[in-house]
ZADRENLUM-172065 format. One record per residue (C-alpha): residue number from 1; residue in three letters; chain; x, y, z. Coordinates in nm, 2 decimals, always signed. Example, Ala and Ser with C-alpha at 12.3 -4.5 7.8 and 13.67 -1.06 7.14 Angstrom:
+------+------+-------+--------+--------+--------+
: resi : resn : chain :     px :     py :     pz :
+------+------+-------+--------+--------+--------+
:    1 :  ALA :     A :  +1.23 :  -0.45 :  +0.78 :
:    2 :  SER :     A :  +1.37 :  -0.11 :  +0.71 :
+------+------+-------+--------+--------+--------+
***
This chain:
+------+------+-------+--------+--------+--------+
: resi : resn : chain :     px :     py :     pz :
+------+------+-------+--------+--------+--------+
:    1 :  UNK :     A : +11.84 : +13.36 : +23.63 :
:    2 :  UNK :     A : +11.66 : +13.20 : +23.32 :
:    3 :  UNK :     A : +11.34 : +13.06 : +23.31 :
:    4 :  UNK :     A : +11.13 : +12.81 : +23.13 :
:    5 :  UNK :     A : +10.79 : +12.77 : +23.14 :
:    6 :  UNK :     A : +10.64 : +12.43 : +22.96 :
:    7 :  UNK :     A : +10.26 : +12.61 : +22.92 :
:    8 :  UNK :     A : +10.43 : +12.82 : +22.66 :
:    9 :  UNK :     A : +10.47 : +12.53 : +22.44 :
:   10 :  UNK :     A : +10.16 : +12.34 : +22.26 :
:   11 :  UNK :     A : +10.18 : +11.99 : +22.45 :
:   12 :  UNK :     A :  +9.99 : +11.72 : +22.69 :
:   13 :  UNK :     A : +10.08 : +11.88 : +22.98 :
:   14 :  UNK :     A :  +9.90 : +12.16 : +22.91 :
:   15 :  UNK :     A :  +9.58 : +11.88 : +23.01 :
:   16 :  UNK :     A :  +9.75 : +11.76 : +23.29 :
:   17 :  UNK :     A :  +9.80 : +12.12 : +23.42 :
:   18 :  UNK :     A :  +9.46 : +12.16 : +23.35 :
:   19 :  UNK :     A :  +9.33 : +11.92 : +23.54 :
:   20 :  UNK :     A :  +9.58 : +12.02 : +23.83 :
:   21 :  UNK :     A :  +9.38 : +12.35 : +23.85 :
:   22 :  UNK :     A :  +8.97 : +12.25 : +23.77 :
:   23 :  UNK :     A :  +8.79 : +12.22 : +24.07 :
:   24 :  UNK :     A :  +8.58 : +11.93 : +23.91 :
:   25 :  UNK :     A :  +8.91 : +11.70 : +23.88 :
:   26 :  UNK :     A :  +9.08 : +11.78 : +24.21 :
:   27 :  UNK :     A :  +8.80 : +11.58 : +24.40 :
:   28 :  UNK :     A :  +9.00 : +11.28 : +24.28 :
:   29 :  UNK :     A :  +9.33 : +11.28 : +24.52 :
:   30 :  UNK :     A :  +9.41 : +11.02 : +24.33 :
:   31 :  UNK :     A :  +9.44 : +11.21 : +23.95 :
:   32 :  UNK :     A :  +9.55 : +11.52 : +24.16 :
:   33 :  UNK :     A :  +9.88 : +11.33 : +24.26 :
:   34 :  UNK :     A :  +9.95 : +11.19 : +23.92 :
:   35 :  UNK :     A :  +9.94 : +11.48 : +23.71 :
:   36 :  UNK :     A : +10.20 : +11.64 : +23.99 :
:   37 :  UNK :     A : +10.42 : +11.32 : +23.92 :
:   38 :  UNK :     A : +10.32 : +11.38 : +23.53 :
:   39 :  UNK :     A : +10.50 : +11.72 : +23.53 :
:   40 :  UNK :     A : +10.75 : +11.65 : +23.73 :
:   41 :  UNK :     A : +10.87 : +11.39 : +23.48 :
:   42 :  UNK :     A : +10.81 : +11.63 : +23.18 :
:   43 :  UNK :     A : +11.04 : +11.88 : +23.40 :
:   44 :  UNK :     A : +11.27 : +11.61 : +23.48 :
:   45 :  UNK :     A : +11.32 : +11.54 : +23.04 :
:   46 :  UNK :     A : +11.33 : +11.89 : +23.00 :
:   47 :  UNK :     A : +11.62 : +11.95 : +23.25 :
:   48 :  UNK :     A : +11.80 : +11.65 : +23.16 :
:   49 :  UNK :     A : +11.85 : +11.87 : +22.78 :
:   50 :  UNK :     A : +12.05 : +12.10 : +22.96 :
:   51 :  UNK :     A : +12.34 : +11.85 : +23.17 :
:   52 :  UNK :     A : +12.65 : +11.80 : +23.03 :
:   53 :  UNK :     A : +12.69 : +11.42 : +22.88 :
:   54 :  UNK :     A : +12.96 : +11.18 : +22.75 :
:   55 :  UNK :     A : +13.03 : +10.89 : +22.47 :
:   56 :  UNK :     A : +13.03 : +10.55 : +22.61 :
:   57 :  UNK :     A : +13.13 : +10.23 : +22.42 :
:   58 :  UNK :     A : +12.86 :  +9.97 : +22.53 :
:   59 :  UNK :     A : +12.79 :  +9.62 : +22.42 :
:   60 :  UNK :     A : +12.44 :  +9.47 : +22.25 :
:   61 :  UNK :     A : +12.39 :  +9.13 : +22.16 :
:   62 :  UNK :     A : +12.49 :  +9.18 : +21.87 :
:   63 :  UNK :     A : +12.80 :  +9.46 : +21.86 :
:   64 :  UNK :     A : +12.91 :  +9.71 : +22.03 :
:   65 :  UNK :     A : +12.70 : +10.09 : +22.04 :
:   66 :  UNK :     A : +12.82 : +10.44 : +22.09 :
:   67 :  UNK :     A : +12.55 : +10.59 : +22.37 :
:   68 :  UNK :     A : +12.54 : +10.91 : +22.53 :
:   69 :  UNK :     A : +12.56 : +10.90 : +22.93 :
:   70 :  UNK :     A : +12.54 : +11.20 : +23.22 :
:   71 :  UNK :     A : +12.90 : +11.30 : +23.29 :
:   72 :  UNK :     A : +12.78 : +11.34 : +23.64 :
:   73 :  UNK :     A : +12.50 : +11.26 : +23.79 :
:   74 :  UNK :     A : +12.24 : +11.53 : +23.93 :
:   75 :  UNK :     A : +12.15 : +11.53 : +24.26 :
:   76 :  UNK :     A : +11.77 : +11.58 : +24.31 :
:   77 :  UNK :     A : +11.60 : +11.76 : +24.66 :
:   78 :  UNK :     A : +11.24 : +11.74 : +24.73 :
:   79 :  UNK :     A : +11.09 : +12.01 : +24.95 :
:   80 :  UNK :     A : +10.80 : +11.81 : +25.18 :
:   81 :  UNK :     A : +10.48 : +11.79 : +25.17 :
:   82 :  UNK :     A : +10.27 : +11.85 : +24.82 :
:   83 :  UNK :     A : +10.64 : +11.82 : +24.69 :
:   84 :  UNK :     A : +10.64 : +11.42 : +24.72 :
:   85 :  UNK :     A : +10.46 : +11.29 : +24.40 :
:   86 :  UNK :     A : +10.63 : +11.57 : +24.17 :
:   87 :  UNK :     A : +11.00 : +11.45 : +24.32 :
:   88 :  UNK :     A : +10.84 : +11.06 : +24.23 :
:   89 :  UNK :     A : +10.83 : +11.25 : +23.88 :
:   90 :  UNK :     A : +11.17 : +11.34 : +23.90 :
:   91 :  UNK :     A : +11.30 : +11.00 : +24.04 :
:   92 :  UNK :     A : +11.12 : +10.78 : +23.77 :
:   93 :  UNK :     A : +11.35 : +10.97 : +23.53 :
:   94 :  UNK :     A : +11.64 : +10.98 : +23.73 :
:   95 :  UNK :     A : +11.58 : +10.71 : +23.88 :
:   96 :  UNK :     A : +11.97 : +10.61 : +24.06 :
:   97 :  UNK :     A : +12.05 : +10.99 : +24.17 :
:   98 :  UNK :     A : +12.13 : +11.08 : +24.51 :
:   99 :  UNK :     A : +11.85 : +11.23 : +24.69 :
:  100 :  UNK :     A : +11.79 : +11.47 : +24.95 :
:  101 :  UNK :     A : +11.46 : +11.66 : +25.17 :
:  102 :  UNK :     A : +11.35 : +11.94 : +25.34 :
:  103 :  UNK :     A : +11.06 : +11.96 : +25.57 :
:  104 :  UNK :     A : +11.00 : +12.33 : +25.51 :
:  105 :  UNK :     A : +10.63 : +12.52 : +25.56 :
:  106 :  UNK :     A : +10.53 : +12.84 : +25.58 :
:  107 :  UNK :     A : +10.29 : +12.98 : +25.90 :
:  108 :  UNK :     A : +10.07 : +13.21 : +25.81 :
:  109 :  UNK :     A : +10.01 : +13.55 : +25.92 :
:  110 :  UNK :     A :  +9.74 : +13.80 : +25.77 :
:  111 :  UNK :     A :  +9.95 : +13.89 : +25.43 :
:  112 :  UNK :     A : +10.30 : +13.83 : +25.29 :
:  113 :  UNK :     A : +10.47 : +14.04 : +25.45 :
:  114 :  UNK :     A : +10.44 : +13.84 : +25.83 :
:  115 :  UNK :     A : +10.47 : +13.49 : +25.64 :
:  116 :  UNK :     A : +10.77 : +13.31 : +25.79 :
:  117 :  UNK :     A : +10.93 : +12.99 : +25.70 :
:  118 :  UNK :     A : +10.97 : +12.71 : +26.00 :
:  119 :  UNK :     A : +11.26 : +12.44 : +25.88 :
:  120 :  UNK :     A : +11.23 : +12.12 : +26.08 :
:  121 :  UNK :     A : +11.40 : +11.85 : +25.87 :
:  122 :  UNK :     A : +11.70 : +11.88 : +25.67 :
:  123 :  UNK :     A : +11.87 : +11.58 : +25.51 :
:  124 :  UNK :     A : +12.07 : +11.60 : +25.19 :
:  125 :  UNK :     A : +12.40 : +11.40 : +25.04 :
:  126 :  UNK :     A : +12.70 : +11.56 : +24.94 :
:  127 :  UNK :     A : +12.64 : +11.89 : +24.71 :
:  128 :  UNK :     A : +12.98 : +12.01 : +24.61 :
:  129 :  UNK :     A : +13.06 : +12.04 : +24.26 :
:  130 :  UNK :     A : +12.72 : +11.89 : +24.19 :
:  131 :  UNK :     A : +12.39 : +12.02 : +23.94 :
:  132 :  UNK :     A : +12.15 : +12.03 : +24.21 :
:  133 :  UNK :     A : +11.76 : +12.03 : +24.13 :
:  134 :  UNK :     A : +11.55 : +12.18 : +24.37 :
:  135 :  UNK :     A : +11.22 : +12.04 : +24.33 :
:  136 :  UNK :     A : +10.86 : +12.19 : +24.52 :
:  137 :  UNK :     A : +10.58 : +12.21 : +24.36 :
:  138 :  UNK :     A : +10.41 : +12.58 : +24.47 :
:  139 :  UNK :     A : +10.62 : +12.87 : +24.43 :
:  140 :  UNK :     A : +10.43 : +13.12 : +24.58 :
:  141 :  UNK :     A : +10.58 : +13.41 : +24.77 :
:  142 :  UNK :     A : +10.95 : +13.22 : +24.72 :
:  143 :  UNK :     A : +11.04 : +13.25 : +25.09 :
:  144 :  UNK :     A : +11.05 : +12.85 : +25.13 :
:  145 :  UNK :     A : +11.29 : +12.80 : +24.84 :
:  146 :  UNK :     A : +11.48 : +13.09 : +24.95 :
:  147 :  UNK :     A : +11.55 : +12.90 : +25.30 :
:  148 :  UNK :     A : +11.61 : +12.55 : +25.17 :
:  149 :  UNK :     A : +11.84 : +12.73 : +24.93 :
:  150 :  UNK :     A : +12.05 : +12.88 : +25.21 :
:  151 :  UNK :     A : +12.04 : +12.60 : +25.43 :
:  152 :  UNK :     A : +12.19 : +12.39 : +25.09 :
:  153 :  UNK :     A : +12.46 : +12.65 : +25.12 :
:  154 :  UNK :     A : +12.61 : +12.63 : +25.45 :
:  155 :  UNK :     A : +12.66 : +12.24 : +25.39 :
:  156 :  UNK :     A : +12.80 : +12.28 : +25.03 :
:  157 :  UNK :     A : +12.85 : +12.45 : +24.69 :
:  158 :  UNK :     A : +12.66 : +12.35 : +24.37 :
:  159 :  UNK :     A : +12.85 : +12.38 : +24.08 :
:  160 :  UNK :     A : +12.47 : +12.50 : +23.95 :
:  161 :  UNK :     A : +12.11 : +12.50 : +24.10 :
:  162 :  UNK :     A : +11.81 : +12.40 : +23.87 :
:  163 :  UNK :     A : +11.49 : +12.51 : +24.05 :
:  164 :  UNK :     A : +11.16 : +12.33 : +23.94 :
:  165 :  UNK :     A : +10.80 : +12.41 : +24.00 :
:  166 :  UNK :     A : +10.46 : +12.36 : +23.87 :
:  167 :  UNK :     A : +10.30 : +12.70 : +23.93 :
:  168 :  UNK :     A : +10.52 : +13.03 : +24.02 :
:  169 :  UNK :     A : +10.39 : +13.38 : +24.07 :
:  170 :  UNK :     A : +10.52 : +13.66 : +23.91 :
:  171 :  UNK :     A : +10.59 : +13.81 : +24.25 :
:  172 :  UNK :     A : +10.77 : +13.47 : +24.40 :
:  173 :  UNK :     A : +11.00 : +13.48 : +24.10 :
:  174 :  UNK :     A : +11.10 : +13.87 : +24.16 :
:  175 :  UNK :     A : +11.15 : +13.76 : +24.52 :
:  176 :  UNK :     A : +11.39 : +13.49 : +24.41 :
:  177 :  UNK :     A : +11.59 : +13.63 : +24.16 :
:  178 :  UNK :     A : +11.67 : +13.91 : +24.38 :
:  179 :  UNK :     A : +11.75 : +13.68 : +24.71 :
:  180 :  UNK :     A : +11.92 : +13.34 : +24.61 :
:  181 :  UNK :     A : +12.31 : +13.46 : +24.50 :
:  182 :  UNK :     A : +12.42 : +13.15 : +24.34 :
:  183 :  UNK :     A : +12.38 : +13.07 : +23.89 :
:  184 :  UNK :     A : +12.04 : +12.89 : +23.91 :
:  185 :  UNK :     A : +11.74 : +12.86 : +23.64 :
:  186 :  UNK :     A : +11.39 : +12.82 : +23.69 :
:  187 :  UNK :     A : +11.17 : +12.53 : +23.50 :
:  188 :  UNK :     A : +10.78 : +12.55 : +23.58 :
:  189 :  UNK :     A : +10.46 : +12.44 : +23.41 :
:  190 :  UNK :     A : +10.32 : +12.76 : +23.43 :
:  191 :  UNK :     A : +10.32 : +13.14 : +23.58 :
:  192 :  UNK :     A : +10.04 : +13.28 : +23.74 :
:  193 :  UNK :     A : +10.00 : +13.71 : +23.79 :
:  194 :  UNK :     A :  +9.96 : +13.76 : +24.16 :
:  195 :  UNK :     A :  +9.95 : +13.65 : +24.54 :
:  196 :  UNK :     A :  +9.60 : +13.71 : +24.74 :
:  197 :  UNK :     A :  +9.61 : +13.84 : +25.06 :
:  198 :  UNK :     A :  +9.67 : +13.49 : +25.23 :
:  199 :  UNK :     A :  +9.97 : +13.47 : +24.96 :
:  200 :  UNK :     A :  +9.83 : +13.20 : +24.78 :
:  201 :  UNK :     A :  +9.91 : +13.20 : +24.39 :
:  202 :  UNK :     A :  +9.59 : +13.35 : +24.21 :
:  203 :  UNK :     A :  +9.51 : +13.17 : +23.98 :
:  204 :  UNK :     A :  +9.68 : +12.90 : +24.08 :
:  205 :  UNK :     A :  +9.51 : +12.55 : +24.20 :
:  206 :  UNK :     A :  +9.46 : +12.62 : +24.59 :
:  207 :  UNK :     A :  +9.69 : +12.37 : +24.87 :
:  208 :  UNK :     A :  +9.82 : +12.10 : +24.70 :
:  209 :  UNK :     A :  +9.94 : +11.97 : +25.01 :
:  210 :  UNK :     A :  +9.60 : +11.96 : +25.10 :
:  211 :  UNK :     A :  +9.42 : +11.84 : +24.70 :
:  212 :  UNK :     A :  +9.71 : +11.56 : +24.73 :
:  213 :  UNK :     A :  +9.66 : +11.44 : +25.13 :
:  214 :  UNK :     A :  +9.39 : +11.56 : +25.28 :
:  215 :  UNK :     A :  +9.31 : +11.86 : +25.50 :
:  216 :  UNK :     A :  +9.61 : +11.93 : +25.78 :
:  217 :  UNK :     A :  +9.52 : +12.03 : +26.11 :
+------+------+-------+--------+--------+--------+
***
């Protein structure tokens, strides 16, 4: 596994992450959804560095123009709920990709170690051969993405897995690295130290399920 991590660099979305995380801001749902769909185009440029492209003849006005293209297209897979307006990020880049989704949540016990992951919705295109993205906002414990991950295996083989988040732990990206078996690297906006006792990322920003919706019952 490699990772990137855009808070390491000097940019604007170090604001926007920001703003994700200040309890002043996040009263505005509004903002709070943006700035997801701000990173998650950053991530989206950021990847796209990384794919494998082509030299296409194509014609202007004018003359013809040597361009650079995708030699294949990615496919892109957005993990439900909070994960909706950082996929929108991803799809205003790549915006004529197959897509795919996951209804995955985690119920909660008293600490990490009795979290488990309930998967109720699974729908995804054809994945063999292909650079998958995996796109959820929160990587917290890593349980969620390890799941989806599997369940994207018994349907199909990426040819590689890009993983993107906003905010991992330090603990969540052990738990990955040592659980998902396929060539993948991780792209997030920043890392936080540590899980509390409810296994939310500390410091991280709180639900964003929650910040971008509205309370769940």
């Amino acid at each position: 596994m490699s990772l990137f991590i855009l808070n390491q660099q000097n940019s604007v979305a170090a604001r926007f992450l920001s703003q994700l995380r200040n309890v002043e801001v996040q009263n505005d749902s509004m903002r709070f959804r943006k700035n997801l769909q701000r990173i998650g185009e950053i991530l989206a440029y950021e990847i796209s560095k990384s794919f494998d492209y082509k030299t296409e003849e194509i014609q202007t006005p004018l003359a013809t123009a040597s361009c650079q293209n995708w030699k294949q297209k990615p496919v892109l897979i957005n993990i439900l709920r909070a994960g909706i307006p950082f996929f929108d990020g991803f799809l205003n880049y790549y915006d004529d990709v197959q897509c795919g989704f996951i209804g995955a949540y985690r119920v909660e016990g008293k600490n990490s170690h009795s979290i488990n992951i309930n998967m109720e919705y699974v729908s995804f295109p054809e994945i063999d051969g292909k650079t998958l993205i995996l796109a959820d906002p929160m990587l917290a414990t890593g349980k969620s993405l390890v799941e989806s991950v599997e369940q994207l295996l018994k349907r199909g083989k990426p040819a590689f897995l890009h993983i993107a988040a906003v905010i991992a732990s330090k603990p969540g990206i052990e738990y990955i690295q040592d659980k998902i078996t396929i060539p993948f690297k991780l792209w997030v906006g920043d890392v936080d130290p540590m899980l509390n006792e409810l296994s939310y990322i500390v410091p991280g920003l709180g639900d964003a399920g929650d910040l971008a919706y509205g309370p769940k019952l």
